[in-house]
Every structure is written in structure tokens, then in C-alpha cells.
C-alpha positions in Angstrom: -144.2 136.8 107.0 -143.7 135.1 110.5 -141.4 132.5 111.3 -143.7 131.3 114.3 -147.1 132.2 112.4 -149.9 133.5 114.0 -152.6 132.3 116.6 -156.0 134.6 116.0 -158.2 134.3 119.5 -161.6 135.0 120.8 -163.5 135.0 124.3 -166.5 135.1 125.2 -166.9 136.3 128.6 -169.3 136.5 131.9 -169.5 140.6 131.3 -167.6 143.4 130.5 -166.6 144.6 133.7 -163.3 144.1 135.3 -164.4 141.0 137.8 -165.2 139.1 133.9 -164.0 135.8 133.5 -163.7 133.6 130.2 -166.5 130.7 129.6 -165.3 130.5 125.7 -162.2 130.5 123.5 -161.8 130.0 120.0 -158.5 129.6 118.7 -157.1 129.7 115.2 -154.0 128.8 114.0 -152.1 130.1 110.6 -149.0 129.9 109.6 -146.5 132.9 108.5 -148.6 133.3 105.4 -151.8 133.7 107.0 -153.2 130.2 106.3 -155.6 128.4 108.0 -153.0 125.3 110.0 -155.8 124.5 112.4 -158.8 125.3 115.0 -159.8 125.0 118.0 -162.9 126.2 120.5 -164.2 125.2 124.0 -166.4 126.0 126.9 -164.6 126.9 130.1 -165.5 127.0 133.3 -164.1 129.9 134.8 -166.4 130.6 138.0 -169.1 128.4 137.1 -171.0 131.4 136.3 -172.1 132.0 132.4 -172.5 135.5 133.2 -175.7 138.0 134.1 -178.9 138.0 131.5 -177.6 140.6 129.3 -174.2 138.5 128.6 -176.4 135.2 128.4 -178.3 136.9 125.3 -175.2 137.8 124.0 -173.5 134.6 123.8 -176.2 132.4 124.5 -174.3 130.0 126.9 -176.2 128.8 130.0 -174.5 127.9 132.8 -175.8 124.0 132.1 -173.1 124.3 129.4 -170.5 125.2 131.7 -171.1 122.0 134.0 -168.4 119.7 132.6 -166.4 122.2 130.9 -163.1 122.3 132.2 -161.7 125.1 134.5 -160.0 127.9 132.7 -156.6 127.2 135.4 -156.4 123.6 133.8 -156.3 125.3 130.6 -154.1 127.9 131.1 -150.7 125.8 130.7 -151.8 124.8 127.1 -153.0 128.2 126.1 -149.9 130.1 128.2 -147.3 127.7 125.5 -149.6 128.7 122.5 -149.5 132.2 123.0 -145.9 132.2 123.9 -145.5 130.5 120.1 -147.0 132.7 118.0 -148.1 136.4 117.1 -151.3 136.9 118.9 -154.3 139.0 117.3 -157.6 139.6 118.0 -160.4 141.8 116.9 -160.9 144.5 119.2 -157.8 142.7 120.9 -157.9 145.3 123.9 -160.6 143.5 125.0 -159.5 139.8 124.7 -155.8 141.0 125.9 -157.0 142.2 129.2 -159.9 139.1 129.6 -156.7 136.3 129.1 -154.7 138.6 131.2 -156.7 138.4 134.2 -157.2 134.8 133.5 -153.3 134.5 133.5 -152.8 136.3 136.6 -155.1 134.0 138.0 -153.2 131.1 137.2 -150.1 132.4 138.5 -149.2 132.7 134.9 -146.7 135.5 133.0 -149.5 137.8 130.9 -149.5 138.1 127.4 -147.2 141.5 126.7 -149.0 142.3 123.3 -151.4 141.7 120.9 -152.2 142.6 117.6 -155.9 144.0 116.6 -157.2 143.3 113.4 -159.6 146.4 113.8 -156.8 148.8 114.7 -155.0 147.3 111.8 -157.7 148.3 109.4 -157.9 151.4 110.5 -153.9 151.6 109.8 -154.4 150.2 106.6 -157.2 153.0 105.3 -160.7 150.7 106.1 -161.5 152.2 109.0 -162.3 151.2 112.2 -164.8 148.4 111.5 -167.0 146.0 113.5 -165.8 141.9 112.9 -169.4 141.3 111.2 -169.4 144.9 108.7 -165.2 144.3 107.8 -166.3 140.0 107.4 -169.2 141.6 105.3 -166.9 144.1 103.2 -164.2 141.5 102.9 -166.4 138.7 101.7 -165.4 136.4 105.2 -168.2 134.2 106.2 -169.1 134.8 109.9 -171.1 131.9 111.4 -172.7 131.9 114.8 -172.5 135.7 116.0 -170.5 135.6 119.5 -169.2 132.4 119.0 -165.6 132.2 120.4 -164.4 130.0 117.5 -166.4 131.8 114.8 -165.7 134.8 115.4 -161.7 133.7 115.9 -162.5 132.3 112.6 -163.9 135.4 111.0 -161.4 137.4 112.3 -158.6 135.3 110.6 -160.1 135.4 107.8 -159.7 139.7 107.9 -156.1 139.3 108.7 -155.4 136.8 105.8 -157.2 139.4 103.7 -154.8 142.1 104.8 -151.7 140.2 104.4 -152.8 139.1 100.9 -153.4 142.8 100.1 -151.1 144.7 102.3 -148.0 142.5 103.4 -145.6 144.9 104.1 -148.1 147.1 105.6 -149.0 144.4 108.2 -145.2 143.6 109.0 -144.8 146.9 110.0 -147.9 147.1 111.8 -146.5 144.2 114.1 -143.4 145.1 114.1 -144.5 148.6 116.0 -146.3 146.3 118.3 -142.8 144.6 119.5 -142.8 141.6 117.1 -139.7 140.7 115.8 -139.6 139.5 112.1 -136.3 137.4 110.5 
């Protein structure tokens, strides 16, 4: 379907507000059918802090864990080439798209222009508007640790390999309204 295949994200994050700042990513790679090429997930250390009490029960990382993580600025090149690489999704990608913007623009690096949302996407395709966990559940997708970045990444990929299986054209032209060009 794409040429460059697709790179599925998620953060996990200090808050919600605004002034958040990414202490997790997972990353997972598939290529233009929607298969699994590869995964990746680690701790960053954006300000050092893991976020207040409510985002620690969340995600459940301490700022211990955040110690020897590296900074999110020496991760940026790395993750700026990836995303420049690939079609970029997320679930509830609004979210993740504005969290690895501000990161960007910390960096001094060009933001990401567009994103593709696995839960808007099942809304296009007739499911709805769904949670990760209820569409995983529906879909039959394992889910792992709840609010783990590379789970969830991995839970989420495993949605939009179920939509492309079922609804490839639908998908393309999904994307393509995004600004994703397709050969």
C-alpha cells in the first residue's frame, strides 16, 4: 500500500497539559502491507521530571527510571529521520502529534506536518470511535502493559494491520486525504 511503509508511535508523557514533555516512545515499524518489520521502546528524559501523581499512576514510571535515560534532544535526530521515512499513525494521534511536536520544536527540529489516527480511521471505516484497549478487544489484538509506549504502539499496529487486511482501499484513501502520497 506504501512504498515507505508505516511507523505506528506512542508517548507517554509528564501530563496532558500544554508544558507536557515525553518520558516514553514506542515505536513500530511495518512495511507497505502492514507487517510487523521491527520495534522499538525507550525511557527518555525530557525534563527529568516523570510527571505529577496522577500521570505517575497512569504510566507508572518514576522519576528513578528516568535517571540514565537519555534526553529526548539526543533522540530527536533519530526519531526526526524516522518519521520523515514513513507514514506516521497513532491512536488518538492528536495527542501524540502535538506531544512530538513540542518535542521537535524544542530541538530546533522541522514538526511532523501530519499524522494518521487509527481511531479516526475506525470511525471512517464504520467501527466507531473506539478506545485502543475496546477496538484491541473487538479486533482480537493483544494489548500488554496498559500505557506502555511500546505496547500500546504495538496494539495500535496491530488495529491498523486489521484495517488494511479488511478495508485496503478504504485506508489508502483515508491517508491520502491526510496529504500522503501513494505510487
Amino acid at each position: 500500500m506504501s512504498p515507505a511503509g508505516y511507523l505506528v508511535l506512542d508517548t507517554e508523557t509528564t501530563g496532558l497539559g500544554a508544558d507536557a514533555r515525553v518520558i516514553e516512545i514506542g515505536l513500530v515499524f511495518l512495511d507497505s502491507h502492514g507487517q510487523i518489520e521491527g520495534q522499538f521502546g525507550t525511557l527518555l528524559r525530557g525534563d527529568g521530571s516523570a510527571g505529577n501523581v496522577h500521570a505517575r499512576r497512569v504510566h507508572g514510571i518514576e522519576p528513578d527510571h528516568l535517571r540514565s535515560a537519555p534526553k529526548f534532544e539526543e533522540f530527536c535526530p533519530t526519531l526526526s529521520s524516522l518519521l520523515q521515512s514513513r507514514i506516521v499513525l497513532a491512536h488518538n494521534a492528536s495527542f501524540d502529534k502535538r506531544i512530538i511536536n513540542g518535542e521537535l520544536m524544542i530541538a530546533k527540529i522541522e514538526p511532523l506536518p501530519q499524522m494518521g489516527c487509527t481511531m479516526t480511521l475506525g470511525s471512517h471505516l464504520g467501527y466507531g470511535r473506539m478506545k485502543l484497549e475496546v477496538a484491541a478487544q473487538q479486533f482480537g489484538i493483544p494489548t500488554g502493559k496498559s500505557h506502555s509506549a511500546l505496547d500500546d504502539a504495538l496494539a495500535a499496529a496491530g488495529i491498523f494491520k486489521y484495517y488494511v487486511k479488511k478495508h485496503p482501499k478504504e485506508v489508502v484513501n483515508y491517508l491520502v486525504k491526510l496529504g500522503y502520497r501513494f505510487r
